[in-house]
PQR file of N, CA, C, O and H, with PARSE charges and radii, in Angstrom:
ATOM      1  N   UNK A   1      13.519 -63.972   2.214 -0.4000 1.5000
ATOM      2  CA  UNK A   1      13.114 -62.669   1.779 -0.0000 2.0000
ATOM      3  C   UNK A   1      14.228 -62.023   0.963  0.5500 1.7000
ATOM      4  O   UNK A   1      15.364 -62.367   1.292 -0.5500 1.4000
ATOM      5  N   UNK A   2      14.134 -61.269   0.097 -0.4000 1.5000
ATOM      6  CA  UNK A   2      14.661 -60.787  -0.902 -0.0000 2.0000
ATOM      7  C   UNK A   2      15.461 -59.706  -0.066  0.5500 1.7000
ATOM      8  O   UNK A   2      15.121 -59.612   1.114 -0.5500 1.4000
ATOM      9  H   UNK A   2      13.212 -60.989  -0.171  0.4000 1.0000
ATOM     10  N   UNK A   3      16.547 -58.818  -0.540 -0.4000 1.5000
ATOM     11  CA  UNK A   3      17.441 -58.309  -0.063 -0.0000 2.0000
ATOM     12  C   UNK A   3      16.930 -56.583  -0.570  0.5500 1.7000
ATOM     13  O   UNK A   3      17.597 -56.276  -1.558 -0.5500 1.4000
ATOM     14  H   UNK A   3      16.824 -58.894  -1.498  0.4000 1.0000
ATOM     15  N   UNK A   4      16.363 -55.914  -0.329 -0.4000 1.5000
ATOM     16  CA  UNK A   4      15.519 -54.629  -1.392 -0.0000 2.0000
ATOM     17  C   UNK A   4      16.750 -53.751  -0.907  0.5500 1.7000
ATOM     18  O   UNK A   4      17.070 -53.085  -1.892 -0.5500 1.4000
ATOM     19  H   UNK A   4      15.821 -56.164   0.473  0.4000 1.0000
ATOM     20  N   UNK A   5      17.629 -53.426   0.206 -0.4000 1.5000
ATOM     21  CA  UNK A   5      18.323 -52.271   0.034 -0.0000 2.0000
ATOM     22  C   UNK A   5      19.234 -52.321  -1.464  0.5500 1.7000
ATOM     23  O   UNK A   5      19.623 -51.253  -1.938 -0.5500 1.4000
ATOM     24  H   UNK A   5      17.369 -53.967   1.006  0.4000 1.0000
ATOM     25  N   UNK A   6      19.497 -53.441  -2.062 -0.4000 1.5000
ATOM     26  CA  UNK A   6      20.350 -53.180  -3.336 -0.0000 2.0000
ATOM     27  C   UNK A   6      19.905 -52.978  -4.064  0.5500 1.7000
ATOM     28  O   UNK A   6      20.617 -52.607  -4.998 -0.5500 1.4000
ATOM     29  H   UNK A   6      19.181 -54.309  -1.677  0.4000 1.0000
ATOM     30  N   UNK A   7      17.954 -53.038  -4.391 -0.4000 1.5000
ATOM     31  CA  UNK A   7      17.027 -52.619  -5.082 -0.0000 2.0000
ATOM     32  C   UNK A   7      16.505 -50.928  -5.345  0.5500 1.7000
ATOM     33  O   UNK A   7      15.959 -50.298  -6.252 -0.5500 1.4000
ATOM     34  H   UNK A   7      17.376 -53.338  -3.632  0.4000 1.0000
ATOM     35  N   UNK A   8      16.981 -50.679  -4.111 -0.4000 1.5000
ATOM     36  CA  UNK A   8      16.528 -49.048  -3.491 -0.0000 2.0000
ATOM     37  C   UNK A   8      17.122 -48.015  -3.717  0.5500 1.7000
ATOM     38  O   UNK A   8      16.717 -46.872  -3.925 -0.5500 1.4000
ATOM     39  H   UNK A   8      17.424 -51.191  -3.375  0.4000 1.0000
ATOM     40  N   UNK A   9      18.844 -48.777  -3.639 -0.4000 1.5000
ATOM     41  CA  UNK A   9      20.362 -47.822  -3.901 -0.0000 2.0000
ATOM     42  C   UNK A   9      20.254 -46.927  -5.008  0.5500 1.7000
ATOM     43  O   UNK A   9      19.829 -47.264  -6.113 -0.5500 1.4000
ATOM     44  H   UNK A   9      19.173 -49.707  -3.470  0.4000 1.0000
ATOM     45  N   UNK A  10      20.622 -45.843  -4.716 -0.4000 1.5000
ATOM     46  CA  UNK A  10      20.386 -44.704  -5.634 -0.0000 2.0000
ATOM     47  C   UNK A  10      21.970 -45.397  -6.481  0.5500 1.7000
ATOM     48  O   UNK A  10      22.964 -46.048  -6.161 -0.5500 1.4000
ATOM     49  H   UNK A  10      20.967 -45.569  -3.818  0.4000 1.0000
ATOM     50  N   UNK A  11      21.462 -44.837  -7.539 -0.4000 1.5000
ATOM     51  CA  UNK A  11      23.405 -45.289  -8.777 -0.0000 2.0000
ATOM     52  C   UNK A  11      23.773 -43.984  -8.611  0.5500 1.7000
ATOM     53  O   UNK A  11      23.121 -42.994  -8.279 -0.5500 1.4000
ATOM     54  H   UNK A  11      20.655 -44.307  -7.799  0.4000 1.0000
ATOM     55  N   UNK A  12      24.756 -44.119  -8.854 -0.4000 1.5000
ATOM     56  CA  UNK A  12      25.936 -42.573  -8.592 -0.0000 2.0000
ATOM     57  C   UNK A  12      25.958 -42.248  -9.707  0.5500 1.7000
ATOM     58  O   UNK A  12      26.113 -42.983 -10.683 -0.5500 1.4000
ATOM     59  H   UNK A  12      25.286 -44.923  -9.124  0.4000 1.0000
ATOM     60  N   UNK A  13      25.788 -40.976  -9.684 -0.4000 1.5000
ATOM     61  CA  UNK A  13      25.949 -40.352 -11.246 -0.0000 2.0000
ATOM     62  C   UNK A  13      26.728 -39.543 -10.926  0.5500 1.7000
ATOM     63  O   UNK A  13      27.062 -39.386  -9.752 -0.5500 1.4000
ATOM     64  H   UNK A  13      25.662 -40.379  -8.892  0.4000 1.0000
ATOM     65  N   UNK A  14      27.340 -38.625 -12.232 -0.4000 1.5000
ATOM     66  CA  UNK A  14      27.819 -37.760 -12.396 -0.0000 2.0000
ATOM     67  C   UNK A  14      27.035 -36.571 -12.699  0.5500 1.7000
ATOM     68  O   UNK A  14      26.446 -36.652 -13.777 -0.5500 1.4000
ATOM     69  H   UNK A  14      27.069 -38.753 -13.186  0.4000 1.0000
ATOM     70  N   UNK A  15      26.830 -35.274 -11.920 -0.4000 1.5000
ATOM     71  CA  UNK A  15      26.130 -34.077 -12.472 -0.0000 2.0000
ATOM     72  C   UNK A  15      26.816 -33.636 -12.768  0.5500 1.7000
ATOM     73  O   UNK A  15      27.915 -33.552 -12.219 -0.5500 1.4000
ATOM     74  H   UNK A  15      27.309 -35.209 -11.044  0.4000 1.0000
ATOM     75  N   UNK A  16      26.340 -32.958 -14.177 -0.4000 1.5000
ATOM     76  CA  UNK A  16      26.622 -31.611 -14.765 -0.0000 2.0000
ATOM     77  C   UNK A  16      25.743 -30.474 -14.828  0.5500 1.7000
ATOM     78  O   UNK A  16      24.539 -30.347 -15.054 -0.5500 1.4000
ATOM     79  H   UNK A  16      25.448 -33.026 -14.623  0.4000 1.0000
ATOM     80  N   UNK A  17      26.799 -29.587 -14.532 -0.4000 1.5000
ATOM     81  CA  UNK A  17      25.321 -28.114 -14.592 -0.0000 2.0000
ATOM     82  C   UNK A  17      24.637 -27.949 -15.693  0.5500 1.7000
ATOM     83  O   UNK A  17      24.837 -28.811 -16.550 -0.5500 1.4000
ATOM     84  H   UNK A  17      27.776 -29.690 -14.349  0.4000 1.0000
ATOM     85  N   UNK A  18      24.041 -27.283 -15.896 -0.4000 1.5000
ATOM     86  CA  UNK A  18      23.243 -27.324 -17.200 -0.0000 2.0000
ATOM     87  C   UNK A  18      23.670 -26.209 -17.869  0.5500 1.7000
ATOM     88  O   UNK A  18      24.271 -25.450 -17.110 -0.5500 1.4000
ATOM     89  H   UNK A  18      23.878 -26.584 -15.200  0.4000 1.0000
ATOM     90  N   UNK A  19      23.596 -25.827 -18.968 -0.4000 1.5000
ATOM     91  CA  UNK A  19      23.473 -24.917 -19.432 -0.0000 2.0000
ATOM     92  C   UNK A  19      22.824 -23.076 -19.401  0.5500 1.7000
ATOM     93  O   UNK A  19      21.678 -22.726 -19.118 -0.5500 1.4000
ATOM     94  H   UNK A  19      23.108 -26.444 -19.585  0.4000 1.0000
ATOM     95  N   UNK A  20      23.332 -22.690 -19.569 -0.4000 1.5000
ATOM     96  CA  UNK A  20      22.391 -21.393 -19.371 -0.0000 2.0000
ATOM     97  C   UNK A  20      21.437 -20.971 -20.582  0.5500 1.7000
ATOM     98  O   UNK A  20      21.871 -20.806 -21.722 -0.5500 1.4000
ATOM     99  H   UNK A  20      24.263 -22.975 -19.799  0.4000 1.0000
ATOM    100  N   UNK A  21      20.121 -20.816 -20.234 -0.4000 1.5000
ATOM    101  CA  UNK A  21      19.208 -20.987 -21.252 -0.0000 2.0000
ATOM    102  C   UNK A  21      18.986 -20.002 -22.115  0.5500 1.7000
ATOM    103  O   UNK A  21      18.976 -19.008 -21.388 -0.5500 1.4000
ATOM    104  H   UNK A  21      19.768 -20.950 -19.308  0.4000 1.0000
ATOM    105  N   UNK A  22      18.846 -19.731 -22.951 -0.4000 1.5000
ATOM    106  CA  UNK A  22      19.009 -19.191 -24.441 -0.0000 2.0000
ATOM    107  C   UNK A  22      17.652 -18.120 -24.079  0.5500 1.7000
ATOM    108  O   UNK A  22      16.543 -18.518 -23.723 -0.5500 1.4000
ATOM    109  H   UNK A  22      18.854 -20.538 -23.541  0.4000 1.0000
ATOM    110  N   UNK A  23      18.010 -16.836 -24.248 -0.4000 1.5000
ATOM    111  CA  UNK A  23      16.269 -15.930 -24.233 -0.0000 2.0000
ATOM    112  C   UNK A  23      15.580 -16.334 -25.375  0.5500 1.7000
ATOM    113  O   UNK A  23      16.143 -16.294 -26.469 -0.5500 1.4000
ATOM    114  H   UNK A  23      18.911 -16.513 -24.537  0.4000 1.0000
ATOM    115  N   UNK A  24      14.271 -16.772 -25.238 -0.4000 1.5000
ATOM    116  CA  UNK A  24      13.656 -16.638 -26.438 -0.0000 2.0000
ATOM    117  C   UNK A  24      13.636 -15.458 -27.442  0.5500 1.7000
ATOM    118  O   UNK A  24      13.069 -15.605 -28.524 -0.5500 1.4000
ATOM    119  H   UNK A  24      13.814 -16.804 -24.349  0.4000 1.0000
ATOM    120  N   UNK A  25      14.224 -14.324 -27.121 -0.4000 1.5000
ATOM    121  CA  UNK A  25      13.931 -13.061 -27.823 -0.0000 2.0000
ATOM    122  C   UNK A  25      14.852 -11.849 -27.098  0.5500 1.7000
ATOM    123  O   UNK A  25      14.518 -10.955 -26.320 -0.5500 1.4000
ATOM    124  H   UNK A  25      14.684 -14.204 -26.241  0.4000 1.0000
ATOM    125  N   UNK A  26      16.219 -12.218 -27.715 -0.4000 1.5000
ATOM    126  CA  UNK A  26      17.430 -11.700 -27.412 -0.0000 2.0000
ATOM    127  C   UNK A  26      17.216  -9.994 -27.076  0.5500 1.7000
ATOM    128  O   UNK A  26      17.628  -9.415 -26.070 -0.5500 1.4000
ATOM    129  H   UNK A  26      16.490 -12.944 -28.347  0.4000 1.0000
ATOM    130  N   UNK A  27      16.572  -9.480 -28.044 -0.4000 1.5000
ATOM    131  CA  UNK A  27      16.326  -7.860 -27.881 -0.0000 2.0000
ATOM    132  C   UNK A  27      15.561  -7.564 -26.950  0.5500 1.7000
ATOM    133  O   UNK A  27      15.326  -6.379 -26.716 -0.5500 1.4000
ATOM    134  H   UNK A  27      16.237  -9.950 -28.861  0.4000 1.0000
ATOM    135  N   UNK A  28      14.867  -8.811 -26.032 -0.4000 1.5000
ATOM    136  CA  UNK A  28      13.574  -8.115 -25.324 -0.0000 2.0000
ATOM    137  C   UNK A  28      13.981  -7.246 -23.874  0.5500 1.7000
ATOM    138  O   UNK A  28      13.418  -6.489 -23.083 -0.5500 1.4000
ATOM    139  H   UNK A  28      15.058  -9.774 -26.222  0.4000 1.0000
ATOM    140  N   UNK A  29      14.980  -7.707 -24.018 -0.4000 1.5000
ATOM    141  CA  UNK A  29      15.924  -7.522 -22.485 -0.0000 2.0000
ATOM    142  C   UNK A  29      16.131  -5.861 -22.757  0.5500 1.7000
ATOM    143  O   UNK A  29      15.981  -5.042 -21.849 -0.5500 1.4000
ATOM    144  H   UNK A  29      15.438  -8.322 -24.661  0.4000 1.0000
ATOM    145  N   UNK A  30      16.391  -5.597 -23.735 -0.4000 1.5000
ATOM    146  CA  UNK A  30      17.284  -4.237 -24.043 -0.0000 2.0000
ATOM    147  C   UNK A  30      16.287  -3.230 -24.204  0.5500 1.7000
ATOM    148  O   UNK A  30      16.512  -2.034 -24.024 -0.5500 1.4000
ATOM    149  H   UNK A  30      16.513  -6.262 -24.472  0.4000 1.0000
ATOM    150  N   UNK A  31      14.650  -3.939 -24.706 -0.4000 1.5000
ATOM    151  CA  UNK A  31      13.887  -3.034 -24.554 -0.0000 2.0000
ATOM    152  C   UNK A  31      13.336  -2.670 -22.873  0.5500 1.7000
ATOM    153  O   UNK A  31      12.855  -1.620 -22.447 -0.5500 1.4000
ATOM    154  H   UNK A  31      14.467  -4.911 -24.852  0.4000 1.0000
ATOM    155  N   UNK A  32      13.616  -3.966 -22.148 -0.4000 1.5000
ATOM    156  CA  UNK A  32      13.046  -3.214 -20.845 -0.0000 2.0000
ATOM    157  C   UNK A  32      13.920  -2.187 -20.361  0.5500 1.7000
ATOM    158  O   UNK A  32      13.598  -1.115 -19.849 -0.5500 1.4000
ATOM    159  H   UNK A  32      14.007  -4.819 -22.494  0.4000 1.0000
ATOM    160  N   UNK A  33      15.044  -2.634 -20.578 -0.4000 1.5000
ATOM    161  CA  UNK A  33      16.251  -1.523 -19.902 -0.0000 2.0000
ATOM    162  C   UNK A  33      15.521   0.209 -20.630  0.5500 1.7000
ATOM    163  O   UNK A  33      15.529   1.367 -20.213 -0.5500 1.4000
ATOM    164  H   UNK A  33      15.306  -3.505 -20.994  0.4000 1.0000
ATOM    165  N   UNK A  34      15.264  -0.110 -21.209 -0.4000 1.5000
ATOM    166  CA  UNK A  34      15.018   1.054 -21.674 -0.0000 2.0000
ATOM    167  C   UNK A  34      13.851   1.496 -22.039  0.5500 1.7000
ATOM    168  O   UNK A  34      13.970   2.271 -22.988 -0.5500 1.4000
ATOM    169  H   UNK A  34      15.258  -1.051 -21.549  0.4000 1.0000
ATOM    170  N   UNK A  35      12.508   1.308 -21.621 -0.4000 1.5000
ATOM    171  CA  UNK A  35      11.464   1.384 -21.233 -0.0000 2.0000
ATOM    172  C   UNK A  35      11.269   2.650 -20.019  0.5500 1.7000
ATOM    173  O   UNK A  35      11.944   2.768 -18.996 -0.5500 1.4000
ATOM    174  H   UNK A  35      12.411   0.678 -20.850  0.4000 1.0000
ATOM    175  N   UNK A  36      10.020   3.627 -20.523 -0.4000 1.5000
ATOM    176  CA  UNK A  36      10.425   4.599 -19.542 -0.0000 2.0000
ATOM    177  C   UNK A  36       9.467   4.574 -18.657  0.5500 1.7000
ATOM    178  O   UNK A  36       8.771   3.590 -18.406 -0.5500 1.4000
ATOM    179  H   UNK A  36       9.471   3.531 -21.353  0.4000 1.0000
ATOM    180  N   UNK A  37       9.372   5.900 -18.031 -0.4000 1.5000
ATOM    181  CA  UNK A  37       8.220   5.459 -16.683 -0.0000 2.0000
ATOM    182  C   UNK A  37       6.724   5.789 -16.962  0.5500 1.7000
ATOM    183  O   UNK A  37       6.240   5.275 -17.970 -0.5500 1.4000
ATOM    184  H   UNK A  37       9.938   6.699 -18.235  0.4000 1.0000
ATOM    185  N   UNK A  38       6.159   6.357 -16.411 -0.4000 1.5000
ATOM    186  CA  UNK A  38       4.686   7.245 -16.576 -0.0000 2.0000
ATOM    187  C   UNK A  38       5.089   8.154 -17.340  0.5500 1.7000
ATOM    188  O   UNK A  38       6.163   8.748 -17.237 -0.5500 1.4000
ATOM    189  H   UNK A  38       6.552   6.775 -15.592  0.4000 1.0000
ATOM    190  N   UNK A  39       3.786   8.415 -18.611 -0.4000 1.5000
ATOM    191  CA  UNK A  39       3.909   9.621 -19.178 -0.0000 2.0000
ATOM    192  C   UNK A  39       3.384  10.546 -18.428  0.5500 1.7000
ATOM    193  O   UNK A  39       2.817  10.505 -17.336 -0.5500 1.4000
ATOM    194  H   UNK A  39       2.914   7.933 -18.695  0.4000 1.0000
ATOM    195  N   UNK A  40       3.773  11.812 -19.520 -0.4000 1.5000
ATOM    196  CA  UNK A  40       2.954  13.376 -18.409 -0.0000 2.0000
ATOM    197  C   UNK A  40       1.610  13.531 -19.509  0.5500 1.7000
ATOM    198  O   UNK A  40       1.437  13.542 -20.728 -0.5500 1.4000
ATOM    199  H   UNK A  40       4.233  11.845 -20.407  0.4000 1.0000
ATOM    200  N   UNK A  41       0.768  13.643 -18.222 -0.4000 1.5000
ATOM    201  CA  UNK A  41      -0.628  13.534 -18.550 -0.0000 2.0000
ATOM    202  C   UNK A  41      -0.785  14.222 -19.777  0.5500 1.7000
ATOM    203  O   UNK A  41       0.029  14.788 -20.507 -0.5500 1.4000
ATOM    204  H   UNK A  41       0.908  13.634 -17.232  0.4000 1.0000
ATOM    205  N   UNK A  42      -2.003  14.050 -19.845 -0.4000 1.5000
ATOM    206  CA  UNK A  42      -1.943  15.300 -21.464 -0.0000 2.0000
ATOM    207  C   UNK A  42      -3.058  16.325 -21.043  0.5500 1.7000
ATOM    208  O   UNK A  42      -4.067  16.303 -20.338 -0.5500 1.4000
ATOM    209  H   UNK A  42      -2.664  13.590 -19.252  0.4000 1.0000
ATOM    210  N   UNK A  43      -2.368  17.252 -21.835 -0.4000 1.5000
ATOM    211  CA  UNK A  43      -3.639  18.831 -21.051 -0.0000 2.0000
ATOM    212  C   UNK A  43      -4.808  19.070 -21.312  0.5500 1.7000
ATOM    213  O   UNK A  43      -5.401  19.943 -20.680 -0.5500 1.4000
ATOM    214  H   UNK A  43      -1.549  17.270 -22.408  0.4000 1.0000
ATOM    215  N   UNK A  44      -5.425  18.351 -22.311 -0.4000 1.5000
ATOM    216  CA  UNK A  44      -7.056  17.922 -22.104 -0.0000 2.0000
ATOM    217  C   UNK A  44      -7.442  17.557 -20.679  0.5500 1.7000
ATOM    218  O   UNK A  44      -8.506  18.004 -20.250 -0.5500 1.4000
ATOM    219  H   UNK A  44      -4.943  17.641 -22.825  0.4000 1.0000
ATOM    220  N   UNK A  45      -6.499  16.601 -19.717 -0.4000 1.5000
ATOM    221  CA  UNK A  45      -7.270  15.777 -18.490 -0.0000 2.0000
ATOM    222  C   UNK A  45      -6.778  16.793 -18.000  0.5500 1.7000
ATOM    223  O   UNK A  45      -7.753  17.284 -17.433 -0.5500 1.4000
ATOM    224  H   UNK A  45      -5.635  16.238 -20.066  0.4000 1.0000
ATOM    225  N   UNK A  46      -5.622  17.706 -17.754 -0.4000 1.5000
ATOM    226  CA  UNK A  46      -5.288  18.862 -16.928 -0.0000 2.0000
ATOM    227  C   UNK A  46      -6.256  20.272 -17.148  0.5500 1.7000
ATOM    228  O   UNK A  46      -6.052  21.235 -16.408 -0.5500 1.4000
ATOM    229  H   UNK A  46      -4.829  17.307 -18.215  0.4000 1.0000
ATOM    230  N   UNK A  47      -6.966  20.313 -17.856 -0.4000 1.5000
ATOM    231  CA  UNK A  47      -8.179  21.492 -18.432 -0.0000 2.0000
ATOM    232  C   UNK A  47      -9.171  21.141 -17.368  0.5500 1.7000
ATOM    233  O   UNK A  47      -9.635  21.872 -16.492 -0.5500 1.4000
ATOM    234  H   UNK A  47      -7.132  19.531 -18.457  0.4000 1.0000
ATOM    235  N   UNK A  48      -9.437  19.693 -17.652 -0.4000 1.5000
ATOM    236  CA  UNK A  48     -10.303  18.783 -17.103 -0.0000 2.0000
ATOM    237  C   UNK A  48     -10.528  18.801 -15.985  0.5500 1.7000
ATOM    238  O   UNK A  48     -11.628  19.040 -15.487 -0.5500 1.4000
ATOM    239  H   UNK A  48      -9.060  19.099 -18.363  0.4000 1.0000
ATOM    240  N   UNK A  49      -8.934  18.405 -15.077 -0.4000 1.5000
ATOM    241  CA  UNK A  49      -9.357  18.990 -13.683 -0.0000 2.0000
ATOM    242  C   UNK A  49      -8.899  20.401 -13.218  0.5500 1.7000
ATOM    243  O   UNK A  49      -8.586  20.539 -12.036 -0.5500 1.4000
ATOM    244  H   UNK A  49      -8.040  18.211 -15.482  0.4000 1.0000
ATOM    245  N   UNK A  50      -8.846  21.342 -13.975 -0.4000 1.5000
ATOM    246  CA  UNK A  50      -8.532  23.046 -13.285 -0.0000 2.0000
ATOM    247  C   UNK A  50     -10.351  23.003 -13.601  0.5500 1.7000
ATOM    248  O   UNK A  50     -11.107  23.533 -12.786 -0.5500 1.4000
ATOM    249  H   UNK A  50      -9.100  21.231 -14.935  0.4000 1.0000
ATOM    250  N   UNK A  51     -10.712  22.547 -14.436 -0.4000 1.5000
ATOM    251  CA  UNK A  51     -12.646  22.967 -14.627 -0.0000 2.0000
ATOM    252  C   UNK A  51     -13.400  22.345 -13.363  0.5500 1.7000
ATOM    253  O   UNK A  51     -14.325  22.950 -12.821 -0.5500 1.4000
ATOM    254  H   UNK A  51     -10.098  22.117 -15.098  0.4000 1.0000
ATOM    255  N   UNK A  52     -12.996  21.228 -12.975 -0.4000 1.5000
ATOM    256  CA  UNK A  52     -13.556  20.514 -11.678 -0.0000 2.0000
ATOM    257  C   UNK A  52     -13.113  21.195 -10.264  0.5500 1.7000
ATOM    258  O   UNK A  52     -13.896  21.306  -9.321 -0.5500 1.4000
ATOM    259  H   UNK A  52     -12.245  20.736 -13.416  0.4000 1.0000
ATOM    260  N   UNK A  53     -11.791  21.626 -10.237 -0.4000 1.5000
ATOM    261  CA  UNK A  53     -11.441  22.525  -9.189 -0.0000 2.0000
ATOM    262  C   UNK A  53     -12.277  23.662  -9.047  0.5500 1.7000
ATOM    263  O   UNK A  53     -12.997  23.958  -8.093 -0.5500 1.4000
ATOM    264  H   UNK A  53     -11.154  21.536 -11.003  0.4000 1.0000
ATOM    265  N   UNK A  54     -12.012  24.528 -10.587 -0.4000 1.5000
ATOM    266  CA  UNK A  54     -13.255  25.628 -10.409 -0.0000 2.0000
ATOM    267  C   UNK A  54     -14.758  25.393  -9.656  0.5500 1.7000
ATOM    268  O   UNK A  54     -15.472  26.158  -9.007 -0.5500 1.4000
ATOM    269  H   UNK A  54     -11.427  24.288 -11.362  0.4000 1.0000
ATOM    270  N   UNK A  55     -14.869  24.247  -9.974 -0.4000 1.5000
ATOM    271  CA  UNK A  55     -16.872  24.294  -9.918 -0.0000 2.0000
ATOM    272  C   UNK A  55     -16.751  24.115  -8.131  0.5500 1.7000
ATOM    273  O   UNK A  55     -17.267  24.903  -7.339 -0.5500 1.4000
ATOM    274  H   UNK A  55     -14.288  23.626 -10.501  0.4000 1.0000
ATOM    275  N   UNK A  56     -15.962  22.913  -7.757 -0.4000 1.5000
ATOM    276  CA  UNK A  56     -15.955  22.609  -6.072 -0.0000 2.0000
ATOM    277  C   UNK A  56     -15.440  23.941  -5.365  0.5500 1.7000
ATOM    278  O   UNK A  56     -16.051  24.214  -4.332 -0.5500 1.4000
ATOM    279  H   UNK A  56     -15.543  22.273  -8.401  0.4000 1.0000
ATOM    280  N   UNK A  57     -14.412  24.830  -5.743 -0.4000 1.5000
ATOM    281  CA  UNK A  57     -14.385  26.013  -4.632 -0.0000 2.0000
ATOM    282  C   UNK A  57     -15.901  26.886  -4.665  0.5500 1.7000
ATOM    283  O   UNK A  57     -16.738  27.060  -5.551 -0.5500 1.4000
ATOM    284  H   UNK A  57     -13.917  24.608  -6.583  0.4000 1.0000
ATOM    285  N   UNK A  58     -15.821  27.215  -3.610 -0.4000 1.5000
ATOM    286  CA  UNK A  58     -16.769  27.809  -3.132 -0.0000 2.0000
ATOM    287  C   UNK A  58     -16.405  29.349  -3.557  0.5500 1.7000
ATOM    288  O   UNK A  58     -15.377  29.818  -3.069 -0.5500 1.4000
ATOM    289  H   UNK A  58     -15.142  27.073  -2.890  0.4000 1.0000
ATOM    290  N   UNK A  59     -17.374  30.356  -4.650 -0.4000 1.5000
ATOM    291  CA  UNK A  59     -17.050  31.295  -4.635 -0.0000 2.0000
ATOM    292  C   UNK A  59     -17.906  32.349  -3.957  0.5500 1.7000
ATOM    293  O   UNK A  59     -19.136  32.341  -3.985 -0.5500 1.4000
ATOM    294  H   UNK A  59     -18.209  29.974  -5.047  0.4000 1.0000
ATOM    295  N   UNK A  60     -17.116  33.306  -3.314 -0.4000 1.5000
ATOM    296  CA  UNK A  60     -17.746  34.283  -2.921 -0.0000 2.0000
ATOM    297  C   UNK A  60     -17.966  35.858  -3.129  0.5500 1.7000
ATOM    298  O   UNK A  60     -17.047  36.164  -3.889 -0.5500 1.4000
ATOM    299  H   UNK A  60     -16.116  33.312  -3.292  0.4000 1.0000
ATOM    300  N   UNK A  61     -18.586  36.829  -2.894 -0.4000 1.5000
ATOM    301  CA  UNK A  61     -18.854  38.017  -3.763 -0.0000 2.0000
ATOM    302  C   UNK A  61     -18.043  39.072  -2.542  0.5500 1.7000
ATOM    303  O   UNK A  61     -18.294  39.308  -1.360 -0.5500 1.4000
ATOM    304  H   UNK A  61     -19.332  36.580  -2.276  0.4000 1.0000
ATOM    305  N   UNK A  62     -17.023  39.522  -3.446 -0.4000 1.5000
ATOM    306  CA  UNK A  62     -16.416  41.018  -3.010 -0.0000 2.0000
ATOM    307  C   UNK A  62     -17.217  42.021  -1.919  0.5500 1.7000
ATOM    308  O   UNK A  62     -18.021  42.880  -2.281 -0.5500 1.4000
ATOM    309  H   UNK A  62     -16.820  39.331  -4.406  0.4000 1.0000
ATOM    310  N   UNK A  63     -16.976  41.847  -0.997 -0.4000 1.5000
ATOM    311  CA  UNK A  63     -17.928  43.042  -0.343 -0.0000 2.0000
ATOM    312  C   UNK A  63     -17.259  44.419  -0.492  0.5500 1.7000
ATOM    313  O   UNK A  63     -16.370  44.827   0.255 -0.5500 1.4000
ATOM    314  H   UNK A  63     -16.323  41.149  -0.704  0.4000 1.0000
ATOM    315  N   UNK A  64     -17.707  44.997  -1.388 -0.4000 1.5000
ATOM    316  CA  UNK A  64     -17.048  46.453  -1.594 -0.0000 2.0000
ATOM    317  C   UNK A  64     -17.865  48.211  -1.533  0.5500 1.7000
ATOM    318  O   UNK A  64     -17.181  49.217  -1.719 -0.5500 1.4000
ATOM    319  H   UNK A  64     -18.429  44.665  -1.994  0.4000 1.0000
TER
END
């Protein structure tokens, strides 16, 4: 029978680290940094809901 552990033996190499990989798109980084958060709503949708607030309170008449 044939001898397979000298078949099996891993060869010794030498590693090297690799490199550090290149961004595809050097500026994209600088735009997230600086990317901002939520805008402030705009006052059409704020009209929008003071008109929806109005209609749900319940109004009632002055007893005078």
């Amino acid at each position: 029978m044939a001898n397979k552990a000298l078949a099996t033996r891993q060869r010794m190499m030498l590693r090297v680290e690799p490199a550090p990989l290149k961004p595809r798109n050097p500026f994209a980084g600088f735009a997230k940094q600086r990317a901002a958060g939520t805008h402030a709503k705009p006052l059409a949708s704020e009209r929008l809901a003071a008109k929806r607030a109005l209609k749900k309170a319940k109004l009632e008449a002055d007893d005078e």
